[in-house]
C-alpha positions in Angstrom: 36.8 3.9 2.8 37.7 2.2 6.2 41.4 1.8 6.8 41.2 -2.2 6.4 38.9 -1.9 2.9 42.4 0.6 1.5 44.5 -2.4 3.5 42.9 -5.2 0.7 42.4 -3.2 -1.3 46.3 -2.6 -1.9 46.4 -6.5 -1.4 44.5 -7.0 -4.0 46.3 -4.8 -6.8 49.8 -6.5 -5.6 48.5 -9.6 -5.5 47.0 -8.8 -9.2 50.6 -7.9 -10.5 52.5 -10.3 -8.7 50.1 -13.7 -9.7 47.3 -12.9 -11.9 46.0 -16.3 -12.1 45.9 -16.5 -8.7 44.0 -12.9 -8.6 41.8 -14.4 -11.3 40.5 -17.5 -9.3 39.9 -15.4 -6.0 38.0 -12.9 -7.9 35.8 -16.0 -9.8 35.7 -17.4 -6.3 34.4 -13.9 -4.7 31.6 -13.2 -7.2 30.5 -16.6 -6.8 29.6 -16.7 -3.2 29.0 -12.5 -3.3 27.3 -11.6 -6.4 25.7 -9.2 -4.9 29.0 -7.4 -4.5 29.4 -7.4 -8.8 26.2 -6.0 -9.6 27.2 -2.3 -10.0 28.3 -0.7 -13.1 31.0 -3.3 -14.1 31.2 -2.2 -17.4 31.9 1.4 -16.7 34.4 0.4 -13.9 36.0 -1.9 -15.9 36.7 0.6 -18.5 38.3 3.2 -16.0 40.0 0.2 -15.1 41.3 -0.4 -18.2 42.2 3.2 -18.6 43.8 3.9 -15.5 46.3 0.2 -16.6 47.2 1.6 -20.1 48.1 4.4 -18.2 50.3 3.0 -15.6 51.4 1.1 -18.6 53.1 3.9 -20.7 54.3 5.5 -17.1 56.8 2.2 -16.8 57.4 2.1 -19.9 58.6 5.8 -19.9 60.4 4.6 -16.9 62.3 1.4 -18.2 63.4 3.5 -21.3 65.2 6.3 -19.1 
């Protein structure tokens, strides 16, 4: 991955965290005029996704309680 895909890449989770409805509408926005960029295993990827979140989850959590 080229330095400027990591670069909005990291945009993109921050901007997820800080305004996800903002996040949301870029996202609708991108798949609209790039479906062609959507068409991989979304399923799959959304579930590491998912995985990966509850896990950060329960590492902040961890965190706020100490």
């Amino acid at each position: 991955m080229s330095n400027l895909d990591e670069s909005i890449g990291k945009i993109l989770l921050e901007l997820q965290k800080e305004d996800p409805d903002t996040f949301k509408k870029l996202m609708k926005k991108a798949q609209e005029d790039h479906p062609e960029l959507f068409e991989a295993d979304v399923d799959k990827d959304n579930k590491e996704i998912e995985k990966y979140n509850l896990e950060v989850d329960e590492y902040n959590k961890k965190i706020d309680e100490d």
